[in-house]
N, C-alpha and C positions, 0 to 999 in steps of 0.2 A: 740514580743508584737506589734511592728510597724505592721508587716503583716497580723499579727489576726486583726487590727483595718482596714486597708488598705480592708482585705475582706468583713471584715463587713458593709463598709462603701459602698462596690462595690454591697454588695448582696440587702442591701437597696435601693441604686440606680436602679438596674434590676429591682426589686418589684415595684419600684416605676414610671417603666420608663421614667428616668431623660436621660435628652439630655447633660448628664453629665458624662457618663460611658464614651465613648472614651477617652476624658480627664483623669478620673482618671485610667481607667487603664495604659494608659501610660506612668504616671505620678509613680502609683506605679511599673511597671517593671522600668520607666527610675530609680529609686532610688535602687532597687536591684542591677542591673548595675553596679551604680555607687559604689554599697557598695562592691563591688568584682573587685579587681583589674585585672583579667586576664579579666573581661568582657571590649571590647572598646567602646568607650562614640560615641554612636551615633546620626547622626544629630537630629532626632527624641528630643533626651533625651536636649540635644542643646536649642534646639528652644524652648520647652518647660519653659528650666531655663530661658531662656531670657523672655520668656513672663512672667514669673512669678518674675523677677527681674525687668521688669517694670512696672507692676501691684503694685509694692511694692516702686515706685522711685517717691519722692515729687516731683509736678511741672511736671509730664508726664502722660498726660491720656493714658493708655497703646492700649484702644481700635481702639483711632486713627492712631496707627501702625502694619504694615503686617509685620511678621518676619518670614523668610525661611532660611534653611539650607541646605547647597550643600557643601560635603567634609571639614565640619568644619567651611566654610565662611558663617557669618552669614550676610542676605542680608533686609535691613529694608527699607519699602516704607510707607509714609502716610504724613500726613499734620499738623506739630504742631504750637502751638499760637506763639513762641517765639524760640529765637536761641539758647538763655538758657535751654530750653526743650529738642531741638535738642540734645545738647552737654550731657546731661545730661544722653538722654537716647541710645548716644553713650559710654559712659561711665560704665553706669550701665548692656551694653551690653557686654561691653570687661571685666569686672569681673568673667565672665562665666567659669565655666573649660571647656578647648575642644574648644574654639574659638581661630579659626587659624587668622582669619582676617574679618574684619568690610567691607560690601558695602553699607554708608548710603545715597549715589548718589539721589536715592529714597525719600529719606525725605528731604521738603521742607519746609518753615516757610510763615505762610501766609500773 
């Protein structure tokens, strides 16, 4: 049912040429992925959760952070109001499955 919705939602998007298709297709294989354990969780799939674990984290504007993934280490740059933010959306980062290790070097408080 998830993947009938998943295409549907993909074949709307094309129709509609939404600057949205990359994302969810990604989004929808990174979840097939993850739904099969012999498939390995790739960075891709990674960075995705993270971005969408900060999109979802009170007190973190998620747009104000660049999130990359290299061999599981997830690497966060951008500029938040507060250290509480910071910490926050290092936290909500290490939740992730598949995160080997945090570089928030990058993110600074203004």
């Amino acid at each position: 049912m998830k993947k009938q919705i998943a295409v549907a939602v993909l074949t709307v998007a094309c129709a509609c040429g939404s600057g949205f298709v990359p994302a969810l297709a990604t989004t929808a294989h990174a979840e097939d992925a993850s739904m099969n354990s012999d498939q390995p969780i790739t960075d891709t799939w990674i960075t995705t959760k993270v971005k969408a674990e900060l999109a979802t984290t009170d007190g973190v504007k998620s747009t104000d952070i660049s999130v990359k993934t290299v061999d599981g280490k997830v690497i966060l740059i951008g500029v938040l109001p507060t250290q509480a933010a910071l910490d926050k959306a290092v936290a909500a980062t290490r939740q992730v499955k598949g995160v080997k290790a945090i570089d928030d070097s990058g993110l600074k408080v203004k």
